[in-house]
C-alpha positions as CSV (number, residue, x, y, z in Angstrom):
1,X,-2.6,42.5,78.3
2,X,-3.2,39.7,76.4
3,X,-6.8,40.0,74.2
4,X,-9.7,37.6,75.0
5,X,-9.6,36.2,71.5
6,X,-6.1,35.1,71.8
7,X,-6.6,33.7,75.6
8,X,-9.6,31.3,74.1
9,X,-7.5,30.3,71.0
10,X,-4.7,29.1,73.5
11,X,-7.5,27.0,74.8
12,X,-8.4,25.0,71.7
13,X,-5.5,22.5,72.3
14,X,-6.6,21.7,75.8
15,X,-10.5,21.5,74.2
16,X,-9.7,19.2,71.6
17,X,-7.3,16.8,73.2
18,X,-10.4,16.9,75.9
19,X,-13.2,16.8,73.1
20,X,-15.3,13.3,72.9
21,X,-13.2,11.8,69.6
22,X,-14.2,8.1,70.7
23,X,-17.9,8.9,70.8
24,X,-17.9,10.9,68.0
25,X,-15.9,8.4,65.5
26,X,-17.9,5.5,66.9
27,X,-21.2,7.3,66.1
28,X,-20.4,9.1,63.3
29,X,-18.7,6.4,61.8
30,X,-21.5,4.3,62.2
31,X,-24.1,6.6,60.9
32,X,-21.8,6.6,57.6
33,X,-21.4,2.8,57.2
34,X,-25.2,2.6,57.5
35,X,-25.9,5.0,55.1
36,X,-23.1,3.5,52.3
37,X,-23.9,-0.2,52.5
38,X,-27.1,0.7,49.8
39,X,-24.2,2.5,47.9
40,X,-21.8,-0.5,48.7
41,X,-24.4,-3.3,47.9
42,X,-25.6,-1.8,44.5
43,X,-29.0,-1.6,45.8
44,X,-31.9,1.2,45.3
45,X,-33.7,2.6,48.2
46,X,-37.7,3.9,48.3
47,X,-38.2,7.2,49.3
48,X,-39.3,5.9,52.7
49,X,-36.2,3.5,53.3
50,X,-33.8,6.0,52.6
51,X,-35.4,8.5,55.0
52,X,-35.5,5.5,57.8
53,X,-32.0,5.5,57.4
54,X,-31.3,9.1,57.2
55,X,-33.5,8.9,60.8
56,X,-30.9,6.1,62.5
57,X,-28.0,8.9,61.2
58,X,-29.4,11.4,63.2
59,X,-29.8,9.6,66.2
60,X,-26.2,7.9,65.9
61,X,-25.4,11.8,65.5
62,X,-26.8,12.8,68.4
63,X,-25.5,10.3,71.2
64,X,-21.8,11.6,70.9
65,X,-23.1,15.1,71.9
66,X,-24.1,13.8,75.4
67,X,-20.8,13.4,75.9
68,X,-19.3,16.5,75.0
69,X,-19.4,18.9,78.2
70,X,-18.1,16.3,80.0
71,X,-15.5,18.0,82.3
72,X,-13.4,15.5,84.8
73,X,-10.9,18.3,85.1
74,X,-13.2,21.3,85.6
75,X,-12.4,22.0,89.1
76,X,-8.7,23.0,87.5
77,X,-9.9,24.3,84.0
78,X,-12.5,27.0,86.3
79,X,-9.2,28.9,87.4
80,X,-8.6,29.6,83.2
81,X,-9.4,33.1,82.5
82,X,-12.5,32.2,80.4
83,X,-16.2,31.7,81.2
84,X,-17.9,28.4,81.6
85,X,-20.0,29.4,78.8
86,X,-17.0,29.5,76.5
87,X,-15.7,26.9,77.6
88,X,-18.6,24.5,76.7
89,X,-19.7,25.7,73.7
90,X,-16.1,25.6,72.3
91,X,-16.2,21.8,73.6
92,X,-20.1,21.3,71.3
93,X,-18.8,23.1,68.9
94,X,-15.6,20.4,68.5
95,X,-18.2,17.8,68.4
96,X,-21.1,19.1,66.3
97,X,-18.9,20.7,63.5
98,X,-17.4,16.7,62.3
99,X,-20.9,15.2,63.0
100,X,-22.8,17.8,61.1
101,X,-20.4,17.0,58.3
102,X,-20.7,13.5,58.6
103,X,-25.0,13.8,58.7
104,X,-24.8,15.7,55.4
105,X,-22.2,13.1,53.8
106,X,-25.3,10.6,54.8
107,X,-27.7,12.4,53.6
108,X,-25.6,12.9,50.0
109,X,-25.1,9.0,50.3
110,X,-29.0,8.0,50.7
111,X,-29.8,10.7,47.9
112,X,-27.4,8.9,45.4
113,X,-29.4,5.5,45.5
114,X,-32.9,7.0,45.8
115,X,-34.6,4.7,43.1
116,X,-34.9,6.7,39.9
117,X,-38.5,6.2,39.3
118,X,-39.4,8.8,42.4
119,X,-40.5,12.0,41.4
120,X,-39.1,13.4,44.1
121,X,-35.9,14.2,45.9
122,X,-34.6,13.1,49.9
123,X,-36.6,16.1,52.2
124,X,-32.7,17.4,53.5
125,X,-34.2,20.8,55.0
126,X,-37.0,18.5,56.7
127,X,-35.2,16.0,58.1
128,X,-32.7,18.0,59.3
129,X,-35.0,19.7,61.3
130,X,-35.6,16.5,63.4
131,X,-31.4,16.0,63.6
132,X,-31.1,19.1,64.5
133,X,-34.0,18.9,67.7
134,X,-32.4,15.2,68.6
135,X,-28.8,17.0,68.8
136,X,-30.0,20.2,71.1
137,X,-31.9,17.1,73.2
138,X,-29.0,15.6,73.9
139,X,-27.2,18.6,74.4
140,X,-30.3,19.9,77.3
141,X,-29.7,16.2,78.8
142,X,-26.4,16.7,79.3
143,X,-26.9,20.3,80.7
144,X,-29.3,18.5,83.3
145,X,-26.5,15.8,84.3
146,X,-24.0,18.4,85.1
147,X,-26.5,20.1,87.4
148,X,-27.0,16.9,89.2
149,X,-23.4,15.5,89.3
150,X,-22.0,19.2,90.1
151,X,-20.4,19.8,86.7
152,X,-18.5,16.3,86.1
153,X,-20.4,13.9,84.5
154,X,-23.5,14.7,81.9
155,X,-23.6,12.1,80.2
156,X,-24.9,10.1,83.0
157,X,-28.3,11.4,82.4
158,X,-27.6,12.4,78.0
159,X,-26.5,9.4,76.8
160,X,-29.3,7.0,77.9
161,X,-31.5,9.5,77.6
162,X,-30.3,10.1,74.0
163,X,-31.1,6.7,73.0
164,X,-34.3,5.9,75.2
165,X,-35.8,9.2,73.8
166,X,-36.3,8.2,70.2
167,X,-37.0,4.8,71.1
168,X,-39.9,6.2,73.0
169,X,-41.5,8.4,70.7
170,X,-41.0,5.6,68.1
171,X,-42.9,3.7,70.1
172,X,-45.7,6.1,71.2
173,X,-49.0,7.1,69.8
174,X,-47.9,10.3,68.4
175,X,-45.0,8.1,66.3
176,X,-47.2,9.3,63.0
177,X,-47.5,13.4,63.9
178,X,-43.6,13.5,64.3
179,X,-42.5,10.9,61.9
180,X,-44.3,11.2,59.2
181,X,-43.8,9.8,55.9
182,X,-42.6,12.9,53.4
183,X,-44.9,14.6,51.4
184,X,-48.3,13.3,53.2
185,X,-50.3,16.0,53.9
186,X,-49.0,14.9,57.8
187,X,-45.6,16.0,56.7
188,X,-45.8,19.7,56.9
189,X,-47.5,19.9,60.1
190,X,-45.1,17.6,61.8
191,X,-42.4,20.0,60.8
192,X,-44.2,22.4,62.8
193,X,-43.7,20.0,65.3
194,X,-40.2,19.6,65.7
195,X,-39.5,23.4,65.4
196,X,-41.8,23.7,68.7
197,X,-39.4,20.5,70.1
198,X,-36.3,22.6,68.4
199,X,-37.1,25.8,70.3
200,X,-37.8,24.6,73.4
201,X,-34.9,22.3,74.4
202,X,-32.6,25.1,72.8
203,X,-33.9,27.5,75.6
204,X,-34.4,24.8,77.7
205,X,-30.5,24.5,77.6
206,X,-29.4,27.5,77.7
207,X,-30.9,28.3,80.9
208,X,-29.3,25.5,82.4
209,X,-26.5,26.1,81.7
210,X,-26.5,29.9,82.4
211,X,-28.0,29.2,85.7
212,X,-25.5,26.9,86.8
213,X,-22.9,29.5,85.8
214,X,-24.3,32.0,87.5
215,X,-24.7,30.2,90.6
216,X,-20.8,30.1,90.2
217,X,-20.6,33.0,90.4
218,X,-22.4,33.9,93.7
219,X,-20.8,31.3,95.5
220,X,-17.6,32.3,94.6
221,X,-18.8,36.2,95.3
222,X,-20.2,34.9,98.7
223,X,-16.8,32.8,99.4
224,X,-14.7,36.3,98.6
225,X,-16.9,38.7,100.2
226,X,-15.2,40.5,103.4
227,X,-16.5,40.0,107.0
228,X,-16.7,42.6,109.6
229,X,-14.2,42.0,112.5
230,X,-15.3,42.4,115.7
231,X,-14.0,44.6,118.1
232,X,-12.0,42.7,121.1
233,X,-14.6,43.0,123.7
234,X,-16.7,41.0,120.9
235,X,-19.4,44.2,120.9
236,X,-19.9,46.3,117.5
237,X,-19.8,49.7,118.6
238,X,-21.4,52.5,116.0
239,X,-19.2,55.2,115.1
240,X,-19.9,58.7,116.7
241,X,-19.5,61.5,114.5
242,X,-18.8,64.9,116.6
């Protein structure tokens, strides 16, 4: 018997022919070209430019993850002998892994043509704190499209959502509690913040997508489950025992 670590690698061709390369070269690529034109251009950046820009990255980040449990062929792929669960997270992981790469390149970038006379460094472990949340937001979106377009299409609800959702808190009265400038005394609290955001969309997802899994499983349990066959004259009779 073949072992389950062999079974899933035979599925990684499937995944990433199926994985969301358009989105994430459009986005990704995007994010970089925003973040090398001050590179390109010769120009330096103020601490707060270069984390505005480092901000648009994320977001450009995030949007191809709404995309990536996207499943046309998962009535077919559900008769593989591996769990939904697998399945998915092998499909976010084939998305995240190049734009995680790509969202430290950009942070590398903006670092490079911080203006000299700052006296301090690009806040990397801060702001990836808010990438991070924005990523596992679209990710929960997504998990909440499947549910309501019965496993086919997330990114009905994620990718709006993905790009409404910044706009919105951009926009709102709390825009200074979550982006703050770094190194206000705002700054650390705000982090605090987005840990809170980070936490609760990750569990937020997870149970989504563990409960439609499970619900799978019971109707295909209730579909397979045997029914008692009634006796000719169509009346159950109870066994006697002597």
């Amino acid at each position: 018997m073949r072992s389950p670590l062999i079974l899933q690698t035979a599925l990684l061709p499937y995944l990433f022919r199926m994985a969301p390369h358009l989105p994430v070269a459009v986005g990704g690529g995007t994010a970089l070209v925003v973040c090398a034109l001050p590179l390109i251009l010769a120009k330096s950046l103020e601490l707060g430019e270069a984390t505005l820009l480092l901000r648009m990255a994320s977001v450009l980040c995030a949007v191809p993850l709404a995309l990536a449990l996207d499943d046309p062929a998962h009535r077919t792929t559900a008769t593989l002998p591996f769990s939904l669960t697998v399945r998915r997270l092998l499909r976010l992981a084939l998305a995240l892994l190049p734009l995680a790469t790509i969202w430290a390149v950009c942070g590398a970038l903006l670092s490079a043509v911080l203006n000299p006379g700052n006296l301090v460094g690009l806040p990397l472990a801060g702001l990836s704190l808010e990438a991070a949340t924005l990523a596992v937001v679209a990710v929960l979106l997504s998990a909440l499209g499947l549910r309501l377009s019965k496993g086919e299409r997330g990114s009905t609800v994620a990718a709006p959502g993905s790009v409404l959702l910044p706009l919105f808190l951009v926009l709102s009265p709390a825009r200074s509690d979550l982006f703050a400038t770094p190194y206000t005394q705002a700054w650390a609290s705000s982090r605090w913040i987005w840990a809170v955001l980070l936490a609760a969309a990750a569990s937020s997802a997870a149970a989504l997508l563990r409960e439609r899994r499970l619900t799978t499983q019971r109707v295909s349990a209730t579909r397979h489950a045997p029914h008692p066959t009634p006796s000719p004259s169509g009346d159950h009779h109870e066994a006697k025992h002597p």
